[in-house]
PDB file of N, CA, C and O in Angstrom:
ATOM      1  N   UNK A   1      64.112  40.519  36.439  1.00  0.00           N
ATOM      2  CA  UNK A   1      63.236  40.226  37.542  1.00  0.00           C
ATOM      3  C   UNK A   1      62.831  38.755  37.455  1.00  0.00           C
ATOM      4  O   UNK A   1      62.506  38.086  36.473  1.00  0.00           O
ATOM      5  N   UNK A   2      62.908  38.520  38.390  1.00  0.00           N
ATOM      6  CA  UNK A   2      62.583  36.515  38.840  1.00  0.00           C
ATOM      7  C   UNK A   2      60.890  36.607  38.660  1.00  0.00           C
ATOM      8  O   UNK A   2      60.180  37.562  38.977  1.00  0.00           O
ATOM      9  N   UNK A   3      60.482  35.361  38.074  1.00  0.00           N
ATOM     10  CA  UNK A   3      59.349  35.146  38.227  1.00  0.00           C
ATOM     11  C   UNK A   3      58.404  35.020  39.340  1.00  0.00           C
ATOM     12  O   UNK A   3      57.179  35.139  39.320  1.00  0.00           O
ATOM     13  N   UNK A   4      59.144  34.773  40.257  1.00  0.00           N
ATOM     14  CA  UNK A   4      58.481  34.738  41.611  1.00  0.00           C
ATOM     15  C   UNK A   4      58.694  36.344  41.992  1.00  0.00           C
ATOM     16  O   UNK A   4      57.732  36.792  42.617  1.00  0.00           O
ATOM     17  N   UNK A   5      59.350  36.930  41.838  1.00  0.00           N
ATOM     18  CA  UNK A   5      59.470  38.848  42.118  1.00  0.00           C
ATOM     19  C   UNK A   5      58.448  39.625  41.286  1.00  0.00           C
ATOM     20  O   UNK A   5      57.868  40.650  41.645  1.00  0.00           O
ATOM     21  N   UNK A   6      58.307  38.941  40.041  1.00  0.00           N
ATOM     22  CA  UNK A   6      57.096  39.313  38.844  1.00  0.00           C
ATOM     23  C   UNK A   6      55.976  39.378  39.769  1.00  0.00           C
ATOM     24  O   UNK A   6      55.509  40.428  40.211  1.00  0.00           O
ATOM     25  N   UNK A   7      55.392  37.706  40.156  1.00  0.00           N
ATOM     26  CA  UNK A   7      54.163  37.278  40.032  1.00  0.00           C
ATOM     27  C   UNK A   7      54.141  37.972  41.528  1.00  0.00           C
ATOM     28  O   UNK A   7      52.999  38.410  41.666  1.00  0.00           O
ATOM     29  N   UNK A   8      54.838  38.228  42.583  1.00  0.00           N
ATOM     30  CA  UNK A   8      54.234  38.795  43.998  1.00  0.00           C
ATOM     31  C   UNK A   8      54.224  40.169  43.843  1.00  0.00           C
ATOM     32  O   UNK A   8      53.700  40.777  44.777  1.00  0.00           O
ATOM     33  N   UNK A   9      54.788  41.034  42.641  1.00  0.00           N
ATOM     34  CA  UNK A   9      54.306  42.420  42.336  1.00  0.00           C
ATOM     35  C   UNK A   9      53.079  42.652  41.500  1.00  0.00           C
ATOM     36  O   UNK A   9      52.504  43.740  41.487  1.00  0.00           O
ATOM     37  N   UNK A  10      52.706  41.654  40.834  1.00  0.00           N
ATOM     38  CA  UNK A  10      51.236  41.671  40.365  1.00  0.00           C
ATOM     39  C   UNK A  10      50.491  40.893  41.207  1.00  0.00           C
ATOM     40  O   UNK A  10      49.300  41.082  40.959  1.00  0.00           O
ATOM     41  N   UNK A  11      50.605  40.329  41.838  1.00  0.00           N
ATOM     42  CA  UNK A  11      49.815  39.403  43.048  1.00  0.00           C
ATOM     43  C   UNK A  11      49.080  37.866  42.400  1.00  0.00           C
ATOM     44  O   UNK A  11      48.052  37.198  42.514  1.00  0.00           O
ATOM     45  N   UNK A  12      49.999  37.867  41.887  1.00  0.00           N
ATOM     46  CA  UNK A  12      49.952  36.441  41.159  1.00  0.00           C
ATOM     47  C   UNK A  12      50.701  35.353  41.806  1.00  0.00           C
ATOM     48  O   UNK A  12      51.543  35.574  42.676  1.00  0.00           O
ATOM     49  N   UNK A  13      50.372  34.085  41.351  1.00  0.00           N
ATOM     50  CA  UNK A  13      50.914  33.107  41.539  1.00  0.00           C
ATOM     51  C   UNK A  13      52.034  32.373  40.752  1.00  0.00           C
ATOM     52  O   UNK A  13      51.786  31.530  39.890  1.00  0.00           O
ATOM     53  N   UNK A  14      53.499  32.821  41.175  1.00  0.00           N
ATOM     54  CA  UNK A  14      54.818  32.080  40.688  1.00  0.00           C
ATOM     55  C   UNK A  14      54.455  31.144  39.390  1.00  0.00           C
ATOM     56  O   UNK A  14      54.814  31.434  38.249  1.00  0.00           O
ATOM     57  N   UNK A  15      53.694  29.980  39.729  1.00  0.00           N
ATOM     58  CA  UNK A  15      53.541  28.820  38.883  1.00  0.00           C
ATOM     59  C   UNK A  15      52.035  28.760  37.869  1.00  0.00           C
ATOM     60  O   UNK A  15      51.670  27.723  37.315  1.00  0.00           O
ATOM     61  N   UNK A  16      51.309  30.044  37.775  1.00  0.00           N
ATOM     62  CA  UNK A  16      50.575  30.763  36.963  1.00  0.00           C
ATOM     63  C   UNK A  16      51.078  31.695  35.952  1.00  0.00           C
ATOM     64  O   UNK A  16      50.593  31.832  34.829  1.00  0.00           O
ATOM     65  N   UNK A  17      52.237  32.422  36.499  1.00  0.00           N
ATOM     66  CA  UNK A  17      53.086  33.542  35.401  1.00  0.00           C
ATOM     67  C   UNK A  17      54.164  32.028  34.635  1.00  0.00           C
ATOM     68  O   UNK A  17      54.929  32.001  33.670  1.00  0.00           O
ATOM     69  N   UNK A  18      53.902  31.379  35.231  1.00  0.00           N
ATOM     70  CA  UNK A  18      55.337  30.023  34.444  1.00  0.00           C
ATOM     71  C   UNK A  18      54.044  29.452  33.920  1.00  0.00           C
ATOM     72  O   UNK A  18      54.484  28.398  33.461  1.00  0.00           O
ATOM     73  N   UNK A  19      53.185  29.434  33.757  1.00  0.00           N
ATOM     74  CA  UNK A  19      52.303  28.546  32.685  1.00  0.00           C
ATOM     75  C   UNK A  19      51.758  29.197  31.478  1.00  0.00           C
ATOM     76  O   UNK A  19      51.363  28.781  30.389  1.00  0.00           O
ATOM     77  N   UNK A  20      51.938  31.076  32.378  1.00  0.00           N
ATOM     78  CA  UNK A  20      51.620  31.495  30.963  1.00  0.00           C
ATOM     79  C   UNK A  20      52.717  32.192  29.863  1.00  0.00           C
ATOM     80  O   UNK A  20      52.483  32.839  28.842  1.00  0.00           O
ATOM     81  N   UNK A  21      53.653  31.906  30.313  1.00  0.00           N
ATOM     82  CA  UNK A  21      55.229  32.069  29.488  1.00  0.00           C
ATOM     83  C   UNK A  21      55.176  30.307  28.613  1.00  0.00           C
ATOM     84  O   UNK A  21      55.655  29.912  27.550  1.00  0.00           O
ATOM     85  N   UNK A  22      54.662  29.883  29.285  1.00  0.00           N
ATOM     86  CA  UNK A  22      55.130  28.400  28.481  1.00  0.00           C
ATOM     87  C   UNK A  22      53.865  27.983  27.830  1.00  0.00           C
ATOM     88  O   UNK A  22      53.840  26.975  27.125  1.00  0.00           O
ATOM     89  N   UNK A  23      52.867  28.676  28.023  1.00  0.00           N
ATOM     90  CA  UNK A  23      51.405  28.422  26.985  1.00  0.00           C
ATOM     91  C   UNK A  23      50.875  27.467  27.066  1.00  0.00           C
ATOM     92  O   UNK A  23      50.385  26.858  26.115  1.00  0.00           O
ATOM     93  N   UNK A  24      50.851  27.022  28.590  1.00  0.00           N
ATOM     94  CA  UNK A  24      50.163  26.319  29.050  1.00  0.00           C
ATOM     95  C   UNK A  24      48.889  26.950  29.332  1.00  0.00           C
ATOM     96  O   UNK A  24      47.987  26.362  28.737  1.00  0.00           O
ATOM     97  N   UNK A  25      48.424  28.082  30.128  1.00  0.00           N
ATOM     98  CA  UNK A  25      47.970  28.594  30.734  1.00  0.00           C
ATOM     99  C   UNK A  25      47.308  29.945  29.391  1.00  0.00           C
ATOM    100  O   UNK A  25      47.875  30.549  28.480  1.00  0.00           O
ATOM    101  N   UNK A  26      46.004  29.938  29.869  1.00  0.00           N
ATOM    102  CA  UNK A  26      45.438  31.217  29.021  1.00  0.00           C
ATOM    103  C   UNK A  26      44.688  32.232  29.914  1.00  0.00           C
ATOM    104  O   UNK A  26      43.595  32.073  30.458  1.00  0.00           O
ATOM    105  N   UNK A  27      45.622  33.466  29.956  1.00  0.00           N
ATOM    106  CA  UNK A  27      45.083  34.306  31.380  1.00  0.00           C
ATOM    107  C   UNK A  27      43.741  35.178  30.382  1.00  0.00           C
ATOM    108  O   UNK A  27      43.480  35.278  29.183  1.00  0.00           O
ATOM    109  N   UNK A  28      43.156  35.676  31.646  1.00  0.00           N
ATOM    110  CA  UNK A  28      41.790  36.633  31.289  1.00  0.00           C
ATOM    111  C   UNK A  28      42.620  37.731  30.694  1.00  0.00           C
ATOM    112  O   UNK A  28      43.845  37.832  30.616  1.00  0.00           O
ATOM    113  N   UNK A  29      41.596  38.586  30.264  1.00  0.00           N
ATOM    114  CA  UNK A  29      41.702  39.809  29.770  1.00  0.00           C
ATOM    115  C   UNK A  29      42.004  40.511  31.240  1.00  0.00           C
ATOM    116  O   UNK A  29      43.177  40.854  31.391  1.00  0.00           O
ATOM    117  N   UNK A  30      41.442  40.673  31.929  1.00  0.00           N
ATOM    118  CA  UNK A  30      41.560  40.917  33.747  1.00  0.00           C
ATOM    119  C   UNK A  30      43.079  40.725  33.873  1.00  0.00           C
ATOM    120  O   UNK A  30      43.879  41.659  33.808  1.00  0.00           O
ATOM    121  N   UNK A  31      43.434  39.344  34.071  1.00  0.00           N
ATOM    122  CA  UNK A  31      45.062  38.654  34.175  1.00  0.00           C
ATOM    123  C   UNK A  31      45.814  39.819  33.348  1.00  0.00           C
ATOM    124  O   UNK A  31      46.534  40.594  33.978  1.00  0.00           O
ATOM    125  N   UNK A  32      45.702  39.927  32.293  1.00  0.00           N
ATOM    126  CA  UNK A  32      46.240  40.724  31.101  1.00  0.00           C
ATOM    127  C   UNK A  32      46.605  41.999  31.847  1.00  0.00           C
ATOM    128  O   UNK A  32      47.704  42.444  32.179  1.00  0.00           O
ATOM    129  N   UNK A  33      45.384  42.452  32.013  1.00  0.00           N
ATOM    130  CA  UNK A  33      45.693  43.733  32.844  1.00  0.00           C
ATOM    131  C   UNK A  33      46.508  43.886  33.848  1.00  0.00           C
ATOM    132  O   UNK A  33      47.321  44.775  34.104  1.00  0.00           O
ATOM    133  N   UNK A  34      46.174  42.814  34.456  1.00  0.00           N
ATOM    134  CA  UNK A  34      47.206  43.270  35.553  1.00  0.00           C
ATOM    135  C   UNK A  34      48.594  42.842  35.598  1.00  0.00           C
ATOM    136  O   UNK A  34      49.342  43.247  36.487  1.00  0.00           O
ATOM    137  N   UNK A  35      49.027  41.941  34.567  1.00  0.00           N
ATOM    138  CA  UNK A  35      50.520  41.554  33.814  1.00  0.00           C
ATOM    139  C   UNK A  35      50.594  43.197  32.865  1.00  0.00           C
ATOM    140  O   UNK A  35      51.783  43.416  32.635  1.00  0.00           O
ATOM    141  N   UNK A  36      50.047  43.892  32.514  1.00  0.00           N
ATOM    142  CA  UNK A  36      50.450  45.156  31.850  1.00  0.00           C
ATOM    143  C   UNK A  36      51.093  46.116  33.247  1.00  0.00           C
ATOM    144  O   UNK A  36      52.190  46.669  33.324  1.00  0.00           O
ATOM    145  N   UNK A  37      49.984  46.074  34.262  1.00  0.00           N
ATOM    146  CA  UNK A  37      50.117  47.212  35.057  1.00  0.00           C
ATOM    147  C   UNK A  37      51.694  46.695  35.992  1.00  0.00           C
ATOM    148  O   UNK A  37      52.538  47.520  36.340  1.00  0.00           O
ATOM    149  N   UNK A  38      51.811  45.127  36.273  1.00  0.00           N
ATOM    150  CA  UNK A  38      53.287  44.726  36.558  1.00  0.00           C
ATOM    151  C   UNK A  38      54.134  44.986  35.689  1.00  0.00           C
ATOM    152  O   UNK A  38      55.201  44.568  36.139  1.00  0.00           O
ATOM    153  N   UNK A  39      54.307  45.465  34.630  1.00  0.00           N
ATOM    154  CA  UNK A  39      55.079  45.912  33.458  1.00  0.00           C
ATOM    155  C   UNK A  39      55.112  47.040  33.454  1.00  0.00           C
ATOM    156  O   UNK A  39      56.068  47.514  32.840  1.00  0.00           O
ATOM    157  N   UNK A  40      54.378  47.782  33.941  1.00  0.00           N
ATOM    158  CA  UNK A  40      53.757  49.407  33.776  1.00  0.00           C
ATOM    159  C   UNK A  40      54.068  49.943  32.793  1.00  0.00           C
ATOM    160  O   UNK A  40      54.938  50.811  32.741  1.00  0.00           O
ATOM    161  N   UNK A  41      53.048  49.290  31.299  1.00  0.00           N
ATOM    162  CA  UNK A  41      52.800  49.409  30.517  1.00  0.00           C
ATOM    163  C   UNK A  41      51.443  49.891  30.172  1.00  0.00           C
ATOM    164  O   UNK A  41      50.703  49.705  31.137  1.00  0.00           O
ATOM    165  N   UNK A  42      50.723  50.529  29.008  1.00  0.00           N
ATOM    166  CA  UNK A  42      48.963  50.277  28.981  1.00  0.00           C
ATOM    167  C   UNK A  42      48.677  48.992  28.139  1.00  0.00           C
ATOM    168  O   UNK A  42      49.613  48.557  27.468  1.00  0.00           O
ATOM    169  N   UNK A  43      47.858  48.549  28.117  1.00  0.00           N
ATOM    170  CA  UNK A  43      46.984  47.303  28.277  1.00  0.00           C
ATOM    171  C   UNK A  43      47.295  47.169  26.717  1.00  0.00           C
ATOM    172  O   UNK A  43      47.656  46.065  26.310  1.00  0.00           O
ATOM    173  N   UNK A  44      47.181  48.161  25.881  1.00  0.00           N
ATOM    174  CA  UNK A  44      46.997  48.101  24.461  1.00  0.00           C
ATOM    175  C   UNK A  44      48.203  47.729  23.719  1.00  0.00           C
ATOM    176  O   UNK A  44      48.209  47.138  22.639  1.00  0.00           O
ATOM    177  N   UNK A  45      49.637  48.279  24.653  1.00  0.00           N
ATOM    178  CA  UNK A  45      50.635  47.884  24.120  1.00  0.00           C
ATOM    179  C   UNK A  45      50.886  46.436  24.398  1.00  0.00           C
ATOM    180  O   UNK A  45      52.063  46.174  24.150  1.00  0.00           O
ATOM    181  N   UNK A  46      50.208  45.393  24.827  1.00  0.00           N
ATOM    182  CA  UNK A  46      50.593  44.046  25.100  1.00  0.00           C
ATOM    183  C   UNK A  46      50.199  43.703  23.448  1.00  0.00           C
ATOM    184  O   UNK A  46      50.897  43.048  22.675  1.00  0.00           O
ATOM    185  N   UNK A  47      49.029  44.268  23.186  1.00  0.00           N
ATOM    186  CA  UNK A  47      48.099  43.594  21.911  1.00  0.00           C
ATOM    187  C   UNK A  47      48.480  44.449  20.531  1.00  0.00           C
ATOM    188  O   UNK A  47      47.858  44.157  19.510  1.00  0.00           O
ATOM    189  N   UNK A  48      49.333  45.335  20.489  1.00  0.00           N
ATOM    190  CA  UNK A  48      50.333  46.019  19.033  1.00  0.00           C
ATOM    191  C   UNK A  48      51.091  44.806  18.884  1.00  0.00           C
ATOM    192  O   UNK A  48      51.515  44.098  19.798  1.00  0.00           O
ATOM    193  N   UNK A  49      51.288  44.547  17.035  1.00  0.00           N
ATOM    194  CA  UNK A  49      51.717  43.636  16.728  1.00  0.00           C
ATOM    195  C   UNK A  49      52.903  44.934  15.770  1.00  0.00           C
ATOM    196  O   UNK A  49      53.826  44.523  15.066  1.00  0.00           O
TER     197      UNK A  49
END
């Protein structure tokens, strides 16, 4: 999936999901969530190491 197909299924912004792949960018716990629920994952599996 394209980053721009990512970020308009979580309702994000293209060049916000590219800042936070490149660690530019430090999303909320909120952001988090809703990069899990575009994954349709739960929230907890982002943060298992």
């Amino acid at each position: 999936m394209s980053q721009e197909a990512f970020a308009d299924k979580c309702g994000l912004d293209r060049t916000y999901i590219s800042g936070i792949e490149r660690g530019v960018r430090n999303p909320t716990l909120e952001v988090i969530n809703t990069i899990a629920n575009g994954l349709n994952v739960k929230l907890d599996v982002l943060f298992q190491f």
